[in-house]
C-alpha positions as CSV (number, residue, x, y, z in Angstrom):
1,X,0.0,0.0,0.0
2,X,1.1,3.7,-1.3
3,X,1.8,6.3,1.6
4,X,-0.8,8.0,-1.0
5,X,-3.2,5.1,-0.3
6,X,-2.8,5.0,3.7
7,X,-2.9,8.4,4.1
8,X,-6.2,8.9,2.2
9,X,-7.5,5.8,3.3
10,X,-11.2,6.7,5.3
11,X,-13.7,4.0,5.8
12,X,-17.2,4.4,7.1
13,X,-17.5,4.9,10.7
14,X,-19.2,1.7,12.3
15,X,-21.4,2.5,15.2
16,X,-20.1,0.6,18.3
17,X,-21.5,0.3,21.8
18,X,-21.3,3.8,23.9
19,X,-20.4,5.5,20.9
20,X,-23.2,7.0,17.9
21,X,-22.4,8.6,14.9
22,X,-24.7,11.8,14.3
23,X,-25.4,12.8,10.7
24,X,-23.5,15.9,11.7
25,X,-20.4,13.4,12.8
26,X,-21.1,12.1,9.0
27,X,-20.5,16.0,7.8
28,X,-17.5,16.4,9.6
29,X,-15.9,13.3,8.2
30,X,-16.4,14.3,4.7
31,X,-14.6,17.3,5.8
32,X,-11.9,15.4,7.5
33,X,-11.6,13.1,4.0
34,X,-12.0,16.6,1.5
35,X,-8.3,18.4,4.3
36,X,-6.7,15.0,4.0
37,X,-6.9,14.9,-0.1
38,X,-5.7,18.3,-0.1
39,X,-3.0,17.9,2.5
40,X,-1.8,14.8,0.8
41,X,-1.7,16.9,-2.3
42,X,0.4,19.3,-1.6
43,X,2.6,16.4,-0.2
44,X,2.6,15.2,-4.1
45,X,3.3,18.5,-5.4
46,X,6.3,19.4,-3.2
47,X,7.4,15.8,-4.5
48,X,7.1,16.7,-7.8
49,X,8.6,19.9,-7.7
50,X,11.7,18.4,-5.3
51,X,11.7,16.0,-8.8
52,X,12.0,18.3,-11.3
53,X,14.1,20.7,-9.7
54,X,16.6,18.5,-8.9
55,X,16.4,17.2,-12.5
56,X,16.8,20.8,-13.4
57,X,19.9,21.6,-11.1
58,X,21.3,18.4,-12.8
59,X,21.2,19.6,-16.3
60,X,22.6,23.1,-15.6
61,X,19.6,25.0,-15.3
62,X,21.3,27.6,-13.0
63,X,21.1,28.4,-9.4
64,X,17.6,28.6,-9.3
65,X,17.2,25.0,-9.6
66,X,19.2,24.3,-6.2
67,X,17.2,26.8,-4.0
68,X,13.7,25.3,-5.8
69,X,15.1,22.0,-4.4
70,X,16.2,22.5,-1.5
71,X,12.7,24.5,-0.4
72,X,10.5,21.1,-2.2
73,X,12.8,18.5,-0.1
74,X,12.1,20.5,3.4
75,X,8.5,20.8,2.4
76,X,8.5,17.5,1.8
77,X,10.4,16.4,5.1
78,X,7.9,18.4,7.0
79,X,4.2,16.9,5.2
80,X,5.9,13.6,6.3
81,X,6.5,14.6,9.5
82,X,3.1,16.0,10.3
83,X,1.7,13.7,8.8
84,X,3.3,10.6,10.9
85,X,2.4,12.6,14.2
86,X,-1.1,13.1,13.3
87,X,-1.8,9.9,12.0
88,X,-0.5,8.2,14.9
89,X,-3.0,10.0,17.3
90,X,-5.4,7.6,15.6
91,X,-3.4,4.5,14.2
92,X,-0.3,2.6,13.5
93,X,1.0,4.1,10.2
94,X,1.3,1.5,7.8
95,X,-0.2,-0.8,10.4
96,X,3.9,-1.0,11.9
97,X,3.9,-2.0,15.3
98,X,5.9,1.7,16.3
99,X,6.2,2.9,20.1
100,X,3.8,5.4,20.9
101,X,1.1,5.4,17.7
102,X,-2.1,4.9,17.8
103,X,-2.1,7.3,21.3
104,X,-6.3,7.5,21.4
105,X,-7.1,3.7,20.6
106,X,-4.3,2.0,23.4
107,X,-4.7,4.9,26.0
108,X,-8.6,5.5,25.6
109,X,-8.8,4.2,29.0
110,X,-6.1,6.6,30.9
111,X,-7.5,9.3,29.1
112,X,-11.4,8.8,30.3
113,X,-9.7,8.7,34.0
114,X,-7.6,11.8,33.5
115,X,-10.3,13.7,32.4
116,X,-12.7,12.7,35.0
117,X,-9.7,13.9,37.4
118,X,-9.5,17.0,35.2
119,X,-12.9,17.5,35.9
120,X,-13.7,16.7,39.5
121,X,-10.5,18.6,40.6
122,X,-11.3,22.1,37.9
123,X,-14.8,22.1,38.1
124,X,-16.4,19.9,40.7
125,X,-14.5,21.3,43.6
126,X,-16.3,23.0,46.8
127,X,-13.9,26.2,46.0
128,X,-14.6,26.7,42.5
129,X,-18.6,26.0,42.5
130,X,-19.2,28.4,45.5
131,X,-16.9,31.6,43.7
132,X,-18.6,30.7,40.3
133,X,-22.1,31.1,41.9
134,X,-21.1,33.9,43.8
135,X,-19.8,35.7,41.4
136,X,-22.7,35.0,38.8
137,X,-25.3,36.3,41.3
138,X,-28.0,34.1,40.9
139,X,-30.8,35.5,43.0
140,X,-30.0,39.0,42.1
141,X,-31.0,37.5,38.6
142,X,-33.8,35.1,39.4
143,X,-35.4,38.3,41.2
144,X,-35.2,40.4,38.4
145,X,-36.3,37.8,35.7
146,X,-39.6,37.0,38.3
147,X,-39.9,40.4,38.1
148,X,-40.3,41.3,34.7
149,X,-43.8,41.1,33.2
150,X,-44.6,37.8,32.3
151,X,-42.3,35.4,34.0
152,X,-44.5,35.3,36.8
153,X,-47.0,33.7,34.6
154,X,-45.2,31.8,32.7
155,X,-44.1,30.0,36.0
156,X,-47.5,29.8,37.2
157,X,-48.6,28.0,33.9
158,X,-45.8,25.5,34.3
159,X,-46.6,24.5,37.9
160,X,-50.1,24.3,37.1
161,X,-49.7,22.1,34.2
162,X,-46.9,19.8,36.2
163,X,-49.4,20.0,39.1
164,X,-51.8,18.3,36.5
165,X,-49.7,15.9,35.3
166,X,-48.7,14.6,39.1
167,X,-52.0,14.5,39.8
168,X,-53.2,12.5,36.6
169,X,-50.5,9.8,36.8
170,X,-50.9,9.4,41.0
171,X,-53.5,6.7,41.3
172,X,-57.1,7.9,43.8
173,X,-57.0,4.4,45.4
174,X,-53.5,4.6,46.6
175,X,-53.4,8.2,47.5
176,X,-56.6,7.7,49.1
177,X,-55.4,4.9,51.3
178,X,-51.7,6.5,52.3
179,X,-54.0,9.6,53.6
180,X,-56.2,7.6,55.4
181,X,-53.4,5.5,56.9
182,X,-51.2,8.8,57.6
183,X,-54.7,10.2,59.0
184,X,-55.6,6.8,61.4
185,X,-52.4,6.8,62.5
186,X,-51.5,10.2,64.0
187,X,-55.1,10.3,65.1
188,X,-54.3,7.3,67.2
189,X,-51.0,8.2,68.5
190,X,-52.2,11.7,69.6
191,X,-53.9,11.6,72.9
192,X,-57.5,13.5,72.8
193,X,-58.0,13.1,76.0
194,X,-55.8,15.8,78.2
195,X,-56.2,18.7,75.3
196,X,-59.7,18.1,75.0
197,X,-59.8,18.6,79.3
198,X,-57.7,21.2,79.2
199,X,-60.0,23.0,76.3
200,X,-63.4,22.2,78.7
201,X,-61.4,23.9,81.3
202,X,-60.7,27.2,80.1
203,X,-64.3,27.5,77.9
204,X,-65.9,26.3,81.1
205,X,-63.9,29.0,83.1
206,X,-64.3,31.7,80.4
207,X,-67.8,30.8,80.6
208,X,-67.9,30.3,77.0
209,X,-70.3,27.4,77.6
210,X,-73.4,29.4,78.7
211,X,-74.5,30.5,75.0
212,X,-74.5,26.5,74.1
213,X,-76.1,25.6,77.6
214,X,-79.0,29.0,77.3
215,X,-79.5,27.2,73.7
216,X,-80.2,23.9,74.5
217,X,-83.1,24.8,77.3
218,X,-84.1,27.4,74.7
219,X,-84.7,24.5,72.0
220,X,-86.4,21.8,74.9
221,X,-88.7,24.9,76.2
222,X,-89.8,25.0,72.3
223,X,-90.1,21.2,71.6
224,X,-92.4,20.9,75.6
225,X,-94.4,23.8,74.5
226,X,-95.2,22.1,70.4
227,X,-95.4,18.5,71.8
228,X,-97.9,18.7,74.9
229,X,-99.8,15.9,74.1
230,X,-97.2,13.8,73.3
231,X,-95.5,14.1,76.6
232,X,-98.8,13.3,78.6
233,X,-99.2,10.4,76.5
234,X,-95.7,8.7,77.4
235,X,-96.4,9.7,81.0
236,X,-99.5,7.9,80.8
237,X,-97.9,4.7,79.5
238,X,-95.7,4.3,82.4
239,X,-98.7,4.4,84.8
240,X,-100.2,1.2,87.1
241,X,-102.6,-0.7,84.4
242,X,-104.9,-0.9,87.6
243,X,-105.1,3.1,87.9
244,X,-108.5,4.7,86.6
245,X,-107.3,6.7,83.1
246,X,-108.6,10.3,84.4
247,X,-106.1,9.5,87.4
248,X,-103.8,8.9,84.1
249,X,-104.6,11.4,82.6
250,X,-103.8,14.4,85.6
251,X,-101.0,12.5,86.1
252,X,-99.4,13.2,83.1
253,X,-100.9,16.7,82.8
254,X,-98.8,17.4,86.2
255,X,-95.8,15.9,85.3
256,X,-95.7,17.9,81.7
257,X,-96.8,21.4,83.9
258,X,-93.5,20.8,86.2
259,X,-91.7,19.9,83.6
260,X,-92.2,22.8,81.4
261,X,-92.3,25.2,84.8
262,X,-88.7,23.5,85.4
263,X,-87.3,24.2,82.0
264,X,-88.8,28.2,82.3
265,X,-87.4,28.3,85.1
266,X,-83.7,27.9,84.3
267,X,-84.2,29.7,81.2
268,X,-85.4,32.4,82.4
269,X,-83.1,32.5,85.6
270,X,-79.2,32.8,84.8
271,X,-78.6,31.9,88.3
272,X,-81.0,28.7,88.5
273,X,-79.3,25.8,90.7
274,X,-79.2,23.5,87.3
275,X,-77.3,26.0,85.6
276,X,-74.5,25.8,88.6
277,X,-75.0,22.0,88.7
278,X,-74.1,21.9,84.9
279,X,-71.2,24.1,85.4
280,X,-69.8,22.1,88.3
281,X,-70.4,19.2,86.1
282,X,-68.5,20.6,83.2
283,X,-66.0,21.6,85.7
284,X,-65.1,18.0,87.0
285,X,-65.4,15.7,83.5
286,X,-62.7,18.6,82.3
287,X,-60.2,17.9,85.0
288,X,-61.3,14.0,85.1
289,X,-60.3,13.9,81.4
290,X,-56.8,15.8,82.2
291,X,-56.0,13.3,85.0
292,X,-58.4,10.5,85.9
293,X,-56.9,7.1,84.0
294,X,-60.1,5.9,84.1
295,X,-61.7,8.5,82.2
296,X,-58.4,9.0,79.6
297,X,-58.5,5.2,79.1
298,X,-62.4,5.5,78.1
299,X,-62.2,8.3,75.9
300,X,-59.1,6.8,74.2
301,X,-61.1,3.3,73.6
302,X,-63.8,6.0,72.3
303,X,-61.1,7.6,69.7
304,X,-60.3,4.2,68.8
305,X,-63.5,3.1,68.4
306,X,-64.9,5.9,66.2
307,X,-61.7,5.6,64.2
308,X,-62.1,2.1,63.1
309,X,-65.9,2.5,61.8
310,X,-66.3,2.1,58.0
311,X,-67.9,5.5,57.9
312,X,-65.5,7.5,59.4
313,X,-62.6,5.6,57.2
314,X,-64.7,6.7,53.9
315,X,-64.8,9.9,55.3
316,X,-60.9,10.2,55.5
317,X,-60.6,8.6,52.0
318,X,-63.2,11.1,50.8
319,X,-61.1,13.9,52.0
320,X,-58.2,13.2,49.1
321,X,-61.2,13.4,45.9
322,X,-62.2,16.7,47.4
323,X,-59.1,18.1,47.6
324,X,-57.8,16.6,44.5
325,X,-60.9,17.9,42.0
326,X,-60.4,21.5,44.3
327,X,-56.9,21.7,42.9
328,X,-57.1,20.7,39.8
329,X,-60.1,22.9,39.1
330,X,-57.7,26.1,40.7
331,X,-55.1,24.9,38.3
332,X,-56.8,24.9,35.2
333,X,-58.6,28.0,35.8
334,X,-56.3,31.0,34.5
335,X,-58.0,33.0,37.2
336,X,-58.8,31.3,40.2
337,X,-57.7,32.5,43.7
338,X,-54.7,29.9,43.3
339,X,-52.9,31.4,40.9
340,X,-53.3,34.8,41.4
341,X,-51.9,34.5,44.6
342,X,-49.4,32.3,43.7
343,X,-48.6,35.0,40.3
344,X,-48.1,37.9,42.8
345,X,-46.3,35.5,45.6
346,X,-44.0,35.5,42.3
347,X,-43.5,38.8,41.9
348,X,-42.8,39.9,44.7
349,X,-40.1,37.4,45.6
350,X,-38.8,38.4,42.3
351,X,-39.3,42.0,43.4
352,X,-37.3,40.8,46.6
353,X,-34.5,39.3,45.3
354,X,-33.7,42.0,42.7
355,X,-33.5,44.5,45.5
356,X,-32.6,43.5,48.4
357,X,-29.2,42.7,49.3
358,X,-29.4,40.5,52.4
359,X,-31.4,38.4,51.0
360,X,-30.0,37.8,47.9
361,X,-26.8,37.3,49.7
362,X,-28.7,34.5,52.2
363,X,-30.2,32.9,49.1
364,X,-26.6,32.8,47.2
365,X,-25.2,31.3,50.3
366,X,-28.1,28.7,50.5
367,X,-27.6,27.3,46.8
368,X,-23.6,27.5,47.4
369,X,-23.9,25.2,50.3
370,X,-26.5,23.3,48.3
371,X,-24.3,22.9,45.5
372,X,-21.2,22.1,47.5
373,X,-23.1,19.3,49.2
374,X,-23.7,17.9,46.2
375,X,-20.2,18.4,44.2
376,X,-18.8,17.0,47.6
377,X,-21.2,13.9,48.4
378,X,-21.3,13.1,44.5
379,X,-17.9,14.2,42.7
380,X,-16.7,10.2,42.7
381,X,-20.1,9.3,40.8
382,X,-19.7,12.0,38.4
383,X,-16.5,11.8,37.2
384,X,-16.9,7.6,37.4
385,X,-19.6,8.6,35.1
386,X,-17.1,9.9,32.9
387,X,-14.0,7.6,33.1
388,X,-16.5,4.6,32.2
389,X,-18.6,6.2,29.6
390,X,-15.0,6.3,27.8
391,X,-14.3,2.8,29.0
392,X,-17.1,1.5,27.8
393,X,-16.2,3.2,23.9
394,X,-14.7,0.7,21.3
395,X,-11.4,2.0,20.9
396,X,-11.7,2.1,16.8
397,X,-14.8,3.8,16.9
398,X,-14.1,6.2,19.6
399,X,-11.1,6.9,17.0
400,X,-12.8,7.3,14.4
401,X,-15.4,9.4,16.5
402,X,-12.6,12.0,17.5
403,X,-11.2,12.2,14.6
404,X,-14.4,13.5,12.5
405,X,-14.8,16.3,15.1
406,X,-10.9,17.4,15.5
407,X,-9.2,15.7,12.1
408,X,-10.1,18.6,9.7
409,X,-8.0,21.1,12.3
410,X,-5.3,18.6,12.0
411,X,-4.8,18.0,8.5
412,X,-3.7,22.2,9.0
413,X,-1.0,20.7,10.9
414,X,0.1,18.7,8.1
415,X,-0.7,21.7,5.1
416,X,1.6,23.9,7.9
417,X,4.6,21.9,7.5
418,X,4.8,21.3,4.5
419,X,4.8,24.9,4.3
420,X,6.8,26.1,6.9
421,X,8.8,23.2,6.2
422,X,9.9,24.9,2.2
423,X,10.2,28.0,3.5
424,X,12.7,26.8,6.2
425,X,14.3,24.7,3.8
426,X,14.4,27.8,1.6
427,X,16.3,30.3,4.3
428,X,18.9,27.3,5.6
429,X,19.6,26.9,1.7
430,X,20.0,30.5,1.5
431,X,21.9,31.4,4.4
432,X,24.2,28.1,3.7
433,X,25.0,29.2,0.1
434,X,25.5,33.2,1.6
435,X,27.9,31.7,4.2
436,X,29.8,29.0,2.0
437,X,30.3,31.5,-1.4
């Protein structure tokens, strides 16, 4: 094989485990192949020209010939050169076993680890992130971006419609069943008992409980006076069978008398004895329920008893649907009390933030400690994300892939020293023939 053969040799990139060839990677390697035809070109032309000028210095030409020469033969020397470094980033050249070719393919592997140092110790460190953040100012930023006029919507729309999407994918019957376990449980390990005592206890002391007692005797006066007959009727029942019914009869017409005189009575009286009995009454269940067992343990079995029905479990359940369909309706509607407040809780953080130093410099410290936390507690995954990505890259391929992206810049290299290489051949010609005649 010609060094004009190897050298312009470019097969079809393979796709290879961990590494994909983009039709833009396609793009670049016709513009690797078009530099490398030219580069091995001007290789063929400085050959030529070394050819026929040395032919021509030969046959007496004149001077001319020799400094023609002597430029084509460094030009020369200098395409080869070039061209034997950059080929050997990427292969053997002629497929010779040489020291130190074919650098990406054999040390693919060192490479993914030093640049996942590179990378952990330039840009994952605690140092760096925090002076980066701090010097970007991102609250100052974030304020005045939530500030300006439509970000504070735009934010709002996206929360609603992520909202949506959270709430479409969770399923009812599972929500539904972590609420109403979350619910039974704290319910059952939060004693009722003592708060509920010491509650009675200051409404009883406050006196808060008069309006609820003054309506209850208002509401049995009513029900006596709009249910005489009724009343005399079910004292009647209770009486002797043997007793004459007119005996009956008064009986029950004095019982329902005393009974509605009783009732008047304590309404009408704010100091009636059954008022102070109901007080004293309220008095001691309140501190029986702060600190008689007995009366704890009951009203505990009570809790737990109420808590286990299937009606007050449905109930719990039931909660989730309501608040579910309550948010999603806020959440669709561009105007509900949602997310207006949420749009001007928006703006005026953003309003916040843009002006106000203290905290923008409490909320840059927050996400520099929140950053550092995670380049500190995560740098060894991140950069072993790295170093085996490129382990896991067919060496060929991975070649081939680096080469379509930085082989066009190379081929320069080459068209450079053939170049440079003539016009240093040139000047040492020169400056040999000025010193030597």
């Amino acid at each position: 094989m010609t060094l004009d053969q190897r050298v312009s040799q470019d097969e079809p990139p393979r796709p290879a485990p961990g590494v994909s060839f983009t039709a833009a990677d396609e793009e670049k390697h016709r513009g690797v192949r078009r530099m490398k035809a030219f580069a091995t070109g001007l290789l063929a032309f400085a050959t030529l020209v070394f050819a026929l000028a040395t032919w021509a210095d030969a046959a007496g030409a004149g001077a001319w010939a020799g400094y023609v020469a002597a430029a084509a033969e460094a030009g020369m020397v200098g395409a080869l050169a070039d061209w034997f470094a950059v080929t050997a980033l990427f292969r053997r050249p002629f497929g010779l076993p040489i020291p130190h070719t074919a650098i990406i393919p054999t040390k693919k592997d060192a490479f993914g680890r030093s640049l996942g140092d590179f990378v952990g110790d330039n840009f994952l460190s605690a140092p760096v992130v925090r002076a980066r953040l701090g010097a970007i100012g991102v609250a100052r930023r974030l304020g005045e971006w939530l500030a300006a006029p439509g970000s504070a919507e735009r934010v709002t729309k996206e929360a609603a419609a992520a909202l949506r999407g959270v709430l479409a994918v969770l399923r009812d019957e599972d929500i539904q069943a972590v609420v109403g376990e979350a619910v039974t449980r704290r319910a059952a390990a939060t004693s009722v008992a003592e708060p509920a005592g010491r509650l009675l206890a200051r409404v009883v002391g406050d006196g808060g409980h008069h309006g609820v007692v003054d309506l209850i005797i208002v509401r049995a006066h009513h029900w006596l006076s709009a249910h005489h007959e009724e009343v005399v009727q079910r004292v009647t029942a209770k009486t002797p069978g043997w007793t004459p019914k007119f005996v009956d009869h008064q009986v029950g017409e004095r019982v329902y008398k005393e009974l509605l005189r009783f009732v008047t009575d304590v309404r009408d009286n704010p100091a009636h004895a059954a008022r102070g009995a109901v007080d004293d009454f309220l008095a001691e269940f309140a501190d029986e329920l702060q600190h008689d067992p007995d009366t704890i343990a009951r009203v505990e079995r009570a809790k737990a008893d109420l808590l286990a029905r299937d009606e007050v479990q449905d109930l719990i359940a039931s909660a989730w649907t309501a608040v579910r369909t309550l948010v999603l309706t806020a959440a669709e509607d561009e105007d509900s009390e949602l997310r207006q407040r949420l749009r001007d809780a928006l703006r005026r953080l953003g309003q916040r933030l843009a002006t106000d130093a203290r905290l923008q410099a409490k909320t840059d410290g927050w996400l520099q400690d929140a950053a550092q936390y995670v380049v500190e507690t995560y740098r060894e995954e991140i950069t072993s994300l790295i170093s085996d990505t490129v382990a896991g890259w067919d060496a060929d391929d991975a070649s081939r892939k680096i080469e379509a992206n930085v082989g066009r810049d190379l081929q320069f290299i080459r068209i450079n020293g053939t170049v440079v290489g003539a016009l240093a051949g040139l000047l040492i010609h020169t400056v040999a023939r000025a010193l030597g005649g």
